[in-house]
C-alpha positions in Angstrom: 0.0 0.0 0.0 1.3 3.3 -1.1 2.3 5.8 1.8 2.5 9.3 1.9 5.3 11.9 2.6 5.7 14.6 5.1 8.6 16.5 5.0 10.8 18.6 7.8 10.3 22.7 5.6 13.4 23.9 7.2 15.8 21.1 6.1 14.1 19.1 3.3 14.5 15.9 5.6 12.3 13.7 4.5 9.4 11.7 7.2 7.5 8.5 6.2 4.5 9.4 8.0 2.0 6.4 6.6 -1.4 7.4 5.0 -2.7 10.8 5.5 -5.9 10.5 4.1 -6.9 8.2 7.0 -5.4 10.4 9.9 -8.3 11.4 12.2 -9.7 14.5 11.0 -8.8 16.1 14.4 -4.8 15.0 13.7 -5.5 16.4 10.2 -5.7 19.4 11.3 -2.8 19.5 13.8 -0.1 18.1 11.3 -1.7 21.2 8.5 -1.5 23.7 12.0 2.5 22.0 12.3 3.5 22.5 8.7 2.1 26.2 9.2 4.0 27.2 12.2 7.3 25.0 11.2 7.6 26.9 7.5 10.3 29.9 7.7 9.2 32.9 6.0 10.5 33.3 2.8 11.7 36.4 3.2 14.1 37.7 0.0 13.9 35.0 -2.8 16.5 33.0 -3.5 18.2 34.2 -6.7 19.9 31.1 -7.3 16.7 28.7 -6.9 14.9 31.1 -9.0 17.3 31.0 -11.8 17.4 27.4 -11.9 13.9 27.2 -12.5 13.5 29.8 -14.9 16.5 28.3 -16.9 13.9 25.7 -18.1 10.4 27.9 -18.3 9.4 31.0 -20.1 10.0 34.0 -18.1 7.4 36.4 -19.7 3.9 36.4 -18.0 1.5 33.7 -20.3 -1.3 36.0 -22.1 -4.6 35.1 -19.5 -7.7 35.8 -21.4 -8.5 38.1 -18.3 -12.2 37.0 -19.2 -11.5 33.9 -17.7 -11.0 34.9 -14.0 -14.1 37.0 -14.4 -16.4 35.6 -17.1 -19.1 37.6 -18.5 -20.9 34.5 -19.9 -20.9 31.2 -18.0 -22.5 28.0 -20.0 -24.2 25.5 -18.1 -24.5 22.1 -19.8 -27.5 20.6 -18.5 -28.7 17.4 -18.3 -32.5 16.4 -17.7 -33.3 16.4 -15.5 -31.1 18.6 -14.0 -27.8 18.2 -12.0 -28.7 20.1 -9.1 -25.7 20.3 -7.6 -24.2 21.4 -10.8 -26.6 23.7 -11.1 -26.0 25.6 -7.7 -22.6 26.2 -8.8 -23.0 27.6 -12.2 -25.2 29.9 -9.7 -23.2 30.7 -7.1 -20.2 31.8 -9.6 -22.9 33.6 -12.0 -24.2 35.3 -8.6 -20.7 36.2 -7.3 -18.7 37.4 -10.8 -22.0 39.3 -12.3 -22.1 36.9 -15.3 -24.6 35.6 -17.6 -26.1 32.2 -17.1 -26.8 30.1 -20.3 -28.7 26.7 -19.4 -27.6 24.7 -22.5 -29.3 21.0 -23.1 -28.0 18.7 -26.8 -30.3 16.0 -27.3 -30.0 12.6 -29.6 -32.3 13.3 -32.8 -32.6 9.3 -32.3 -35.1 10.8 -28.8 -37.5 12.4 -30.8 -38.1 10.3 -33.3 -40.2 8.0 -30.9 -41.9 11.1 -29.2 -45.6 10.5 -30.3 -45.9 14.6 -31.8 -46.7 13.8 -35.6 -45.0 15.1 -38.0 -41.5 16.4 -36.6 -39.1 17.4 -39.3 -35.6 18.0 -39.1 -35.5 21.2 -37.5 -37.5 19.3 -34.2 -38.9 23.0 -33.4 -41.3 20.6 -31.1 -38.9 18.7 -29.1 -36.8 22.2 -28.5 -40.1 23.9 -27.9 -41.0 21.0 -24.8 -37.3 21.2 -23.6 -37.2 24.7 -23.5 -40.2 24.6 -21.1 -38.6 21.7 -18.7 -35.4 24.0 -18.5 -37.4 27.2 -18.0 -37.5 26.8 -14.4 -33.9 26.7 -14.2 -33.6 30.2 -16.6 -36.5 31.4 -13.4 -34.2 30.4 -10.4 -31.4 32.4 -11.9 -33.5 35.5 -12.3 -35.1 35.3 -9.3 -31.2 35.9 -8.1 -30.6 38.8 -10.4 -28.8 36.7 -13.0 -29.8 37.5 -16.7 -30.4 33.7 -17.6 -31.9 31.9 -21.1 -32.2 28.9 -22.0 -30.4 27.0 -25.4 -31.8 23.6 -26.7 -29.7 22.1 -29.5 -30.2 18.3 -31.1 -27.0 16.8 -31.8 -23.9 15.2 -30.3 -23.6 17.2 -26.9 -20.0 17.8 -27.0 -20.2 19.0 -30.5 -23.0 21.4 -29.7 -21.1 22.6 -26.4 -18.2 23.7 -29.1 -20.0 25.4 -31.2 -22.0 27.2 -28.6 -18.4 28.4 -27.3 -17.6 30.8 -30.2 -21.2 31.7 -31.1 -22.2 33.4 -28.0 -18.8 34.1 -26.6 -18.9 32.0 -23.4 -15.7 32.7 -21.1 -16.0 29.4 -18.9 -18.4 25.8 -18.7 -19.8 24.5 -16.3 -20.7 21.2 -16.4 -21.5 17.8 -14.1 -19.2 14.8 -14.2 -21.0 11.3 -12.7 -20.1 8.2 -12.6 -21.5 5.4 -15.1 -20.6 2.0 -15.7 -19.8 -1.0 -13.4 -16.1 0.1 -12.8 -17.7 3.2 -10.8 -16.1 6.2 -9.9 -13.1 6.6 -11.9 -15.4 7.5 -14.8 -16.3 11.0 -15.8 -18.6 10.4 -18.4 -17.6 11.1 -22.0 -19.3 14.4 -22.2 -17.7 16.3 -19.5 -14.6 13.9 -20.5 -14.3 15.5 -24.6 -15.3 19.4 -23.6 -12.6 18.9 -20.7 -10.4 18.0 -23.2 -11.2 20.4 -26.3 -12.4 23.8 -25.4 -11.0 27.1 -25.6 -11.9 28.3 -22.4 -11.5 27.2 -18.4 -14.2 24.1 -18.0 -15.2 23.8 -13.8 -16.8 20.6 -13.4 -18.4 19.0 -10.5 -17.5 15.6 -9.9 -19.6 12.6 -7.9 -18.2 13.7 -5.1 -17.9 17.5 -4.3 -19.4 18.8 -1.3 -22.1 21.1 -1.7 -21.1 23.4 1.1 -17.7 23.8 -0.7 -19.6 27.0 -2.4 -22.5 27.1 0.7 -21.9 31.4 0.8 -21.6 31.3 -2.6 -18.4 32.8 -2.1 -15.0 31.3 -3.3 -12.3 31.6 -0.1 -9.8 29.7 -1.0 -8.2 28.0 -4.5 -5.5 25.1 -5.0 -3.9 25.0 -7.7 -1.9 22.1 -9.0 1.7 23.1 -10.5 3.7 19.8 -10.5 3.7 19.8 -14.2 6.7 22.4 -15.5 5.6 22.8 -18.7 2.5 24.3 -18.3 2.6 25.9 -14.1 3.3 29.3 -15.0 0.0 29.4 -17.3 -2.0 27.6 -14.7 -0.6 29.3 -11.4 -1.2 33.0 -13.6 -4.9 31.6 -14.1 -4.8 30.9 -10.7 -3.7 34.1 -9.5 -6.2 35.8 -11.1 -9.1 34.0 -10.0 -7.7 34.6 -6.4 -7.4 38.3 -6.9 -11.4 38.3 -8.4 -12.7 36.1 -6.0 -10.6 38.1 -3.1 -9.5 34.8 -2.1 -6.4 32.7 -0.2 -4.1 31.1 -2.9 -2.1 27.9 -2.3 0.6 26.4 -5.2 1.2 23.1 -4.5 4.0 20.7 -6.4 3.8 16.8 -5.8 7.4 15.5 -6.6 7.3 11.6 -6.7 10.1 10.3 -4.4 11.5 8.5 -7.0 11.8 11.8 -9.3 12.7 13.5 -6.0 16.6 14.3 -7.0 15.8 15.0 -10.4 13.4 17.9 -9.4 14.9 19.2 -6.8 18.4 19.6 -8.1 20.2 20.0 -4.9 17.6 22.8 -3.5 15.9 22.2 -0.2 12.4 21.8 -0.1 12.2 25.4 0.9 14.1 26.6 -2.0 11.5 25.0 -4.1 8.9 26.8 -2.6 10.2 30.2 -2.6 10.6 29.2 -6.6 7.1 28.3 -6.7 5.8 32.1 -5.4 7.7 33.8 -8.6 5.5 31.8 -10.6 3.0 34.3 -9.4 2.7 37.9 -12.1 4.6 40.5 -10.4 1.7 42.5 -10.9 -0.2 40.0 -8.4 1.7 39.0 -6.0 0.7 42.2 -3.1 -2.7 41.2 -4.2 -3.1 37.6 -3.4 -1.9 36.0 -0.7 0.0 33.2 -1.8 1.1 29.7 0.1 3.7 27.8 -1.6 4.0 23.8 -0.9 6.1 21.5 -2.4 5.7 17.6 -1.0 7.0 14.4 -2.2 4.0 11.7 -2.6 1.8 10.6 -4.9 0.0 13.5 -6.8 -3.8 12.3 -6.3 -3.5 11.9 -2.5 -1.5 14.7 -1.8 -4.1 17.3 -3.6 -6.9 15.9 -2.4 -5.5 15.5 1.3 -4.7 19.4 0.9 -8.1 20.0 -0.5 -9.6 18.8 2.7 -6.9 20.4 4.6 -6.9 23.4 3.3 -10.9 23.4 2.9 -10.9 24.6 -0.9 -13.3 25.8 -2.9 -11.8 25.3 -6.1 -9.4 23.1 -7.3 -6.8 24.4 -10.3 -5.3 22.7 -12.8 -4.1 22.0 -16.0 -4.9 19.1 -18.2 -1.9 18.6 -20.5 -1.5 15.0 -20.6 -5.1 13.6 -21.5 -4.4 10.9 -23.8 -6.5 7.5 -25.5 -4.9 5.5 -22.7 -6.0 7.7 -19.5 -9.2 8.4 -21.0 -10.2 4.6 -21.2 -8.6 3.6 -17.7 -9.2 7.1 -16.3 -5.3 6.2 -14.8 -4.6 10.0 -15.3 -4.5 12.2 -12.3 -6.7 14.5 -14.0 -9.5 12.0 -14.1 -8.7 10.7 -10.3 -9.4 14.1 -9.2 -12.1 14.8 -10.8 -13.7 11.4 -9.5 -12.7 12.0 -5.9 -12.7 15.7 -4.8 -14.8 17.0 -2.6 -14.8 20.8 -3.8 -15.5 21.9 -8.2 -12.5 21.2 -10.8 -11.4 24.0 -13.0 -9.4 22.5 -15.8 -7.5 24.2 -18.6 -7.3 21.9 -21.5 -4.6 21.5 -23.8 -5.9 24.0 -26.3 -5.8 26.9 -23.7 -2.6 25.6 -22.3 -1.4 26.1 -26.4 -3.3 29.2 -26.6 -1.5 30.9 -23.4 2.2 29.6 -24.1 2.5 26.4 -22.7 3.7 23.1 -24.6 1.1 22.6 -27.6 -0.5 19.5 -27.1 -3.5 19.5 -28.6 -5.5 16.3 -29.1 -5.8 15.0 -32.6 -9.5 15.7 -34.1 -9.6 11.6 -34.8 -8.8 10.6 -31.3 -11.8 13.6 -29.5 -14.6 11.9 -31.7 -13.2 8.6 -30.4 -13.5 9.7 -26.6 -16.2 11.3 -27.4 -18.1 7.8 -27.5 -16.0 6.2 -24.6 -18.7 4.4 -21.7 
């Protein structure tokens, strides 16, 4: 059984300190109070760290769609009936950033045809008529909140219709629900949430089996995690990051798994506490007085660890990118992308390898052939 990794801040010793995830929520709390008041404050960066690091990444700022961290238009991709928890969500952040809501349903053309209204053609103007009304409810909710909400009903491959409703209506992030079908159980996302995840041009949050609805109870956002283990792409995603924290006026905390086995490698002779102090400049100079920003670097496995400091740390939101989606992951949902999504307990914003692209980061864009092919993974 796999064990987790707590390590000494001031010295980079490292403890074996057996699984966290099944300390007693009261001990939980102690060892997060311990790590607090055993970290040295950073003080002056360290030049040397700092250059190390920056040897390998681009130094100039990625260009953040500032959009993104304060969307004007949020999509909701509904199901029917609704995903409720979703659905309180895609409110709360609508309520909080003074967005639009769009409550967007694709149905199969393959539905209607066994409907008993006579005469359907091709455009269904019935079955979107009779969906509209099921979803109007929804639109009311939002309204009644002071959200300017309609509602979009679409036959067609959902995915597909999620795309193009991206660039017609200029939506700035998705919200949409990830559950849990099949008999292998949670570590499937379902294919929908698993291709938009995967393709779009803008942030996706998604809410997986497991989030906790009083994660976003105040429908207020106090503190964000965000995920910058992978090098390639952390200065996008931490920027992202940053910005959400300075909209949302709320506690930022960069964390970086390092296996133990990759644990020299990474580290390159730096202390654990050099590492971190290299993590904050990952911040935009123009940012960093205006979020306050925690910096952790652990050793451990990378699913654990977030979702142990998720807990910990009582996030809101979760932040990271989602680089390394491939055929293989998306089948066995081996990917840490995936396991978080399946297993935490607070909403997922992912940036997918086109925004990654579109910001800076390593182009890894999935191939058009292999997104229809996910697109129908069960």
């Amino acid at each position: 059984m796999a064990t987790s990794v707590t390590t000494n801040l001031s010295t980079g010793e490292v403890l074996q300190s057996g699984i966290r995830s099944r300390l007693p929520a009261e001990e939980n709390a102690k060892t997060v109070e311990r790590h607090k008041s055993d970290r040295p404050d950073h003080g002056p960066r360290n030049f040397a760290a700092r250059s190390r690091m920056t040897a390998s990444m681009a130094v100039i700022n990625p260009a953040i769609n500032p959009r993104w961290s304060k969307p004007s238009n949020i999509l909701f991709a509904s199901e029917t009936p609704a995903n409720e928890k979703t659905f309180a969500l895609a409110l709360a952040q609508a309520a909080e950033l003074g967005a639009n809501l769009i409550v967007f349903h694709a149905y199969d053309k393959s539905d209607v045809a066994a409907s008993d209204a006579p005469g359907v053609d091709r455009g269904n103007y019935i079955a979107d008529r009779a969906m509209k009304q099921r979803l109007e409810p929804l639109a009311q909710r939002a309204r009644n909140l002071g959200i300017a909400c309609n509602v979009v009903v679409r036959s067609g491959l959902v995915y597909e219709q999620i795309l193009a409703l991206l660039h017609e209506q200029k939506i700035d992030r998705v919200v949409i629900g990830a559950h849990s079908p099949g008999p292998i159980g949670k570590l499937l996302v379902g294919s929908v949430a698993e291709a938009v995840l995967r393709t779009a041009d803008v942030p996706v949050c998604i809410v997986g089996p497991n989030v906790n609805e009083g994660s976003y109870h105040n429908l207020v956002t106090r503190n964000i995690l965000c995920d910058v283990s992978i090098r390639d792409v952390s200065r996008v995603v931490a920027s992202f990051a940053a910005q959400l924290a300075a909209k949302h006026n709320a506690n930022l905390t960069l964390q970086q798994i390092i296996r133990p086995q990759e644990r020299a490698e990474i580290l390159a002779g730096r202390t654990i506490g050099q590492a971190e102090t290299t993590l904050l400049s990952l911040v935009p100079n123009e940012l960093q007085t205006k979020v306050k920003t925690r910096a952790k670097v652990v050793l451990g496995d990378p699913v654990e660890e977030l979702l142990y400091e998720g807990r910990a740390q009582r996030a809101n939101l979760m932040v990271l990118g989602a680089p390394d989606a491939s055929q293989f992951a998306a089948i066995t949902r081996s990917g840490t992308v995936y396991q978080l999504l399946a297993y935490a307990h607070c909403p997922v914003i992912t940036l997918s390898p086109v925004v990654l692209a579109a910001c800076g980061a390593k182009k890894n864009i999935p191939d058009p052939s292999e997104i229809h092919y996910l697109a129908g993974v069960i």
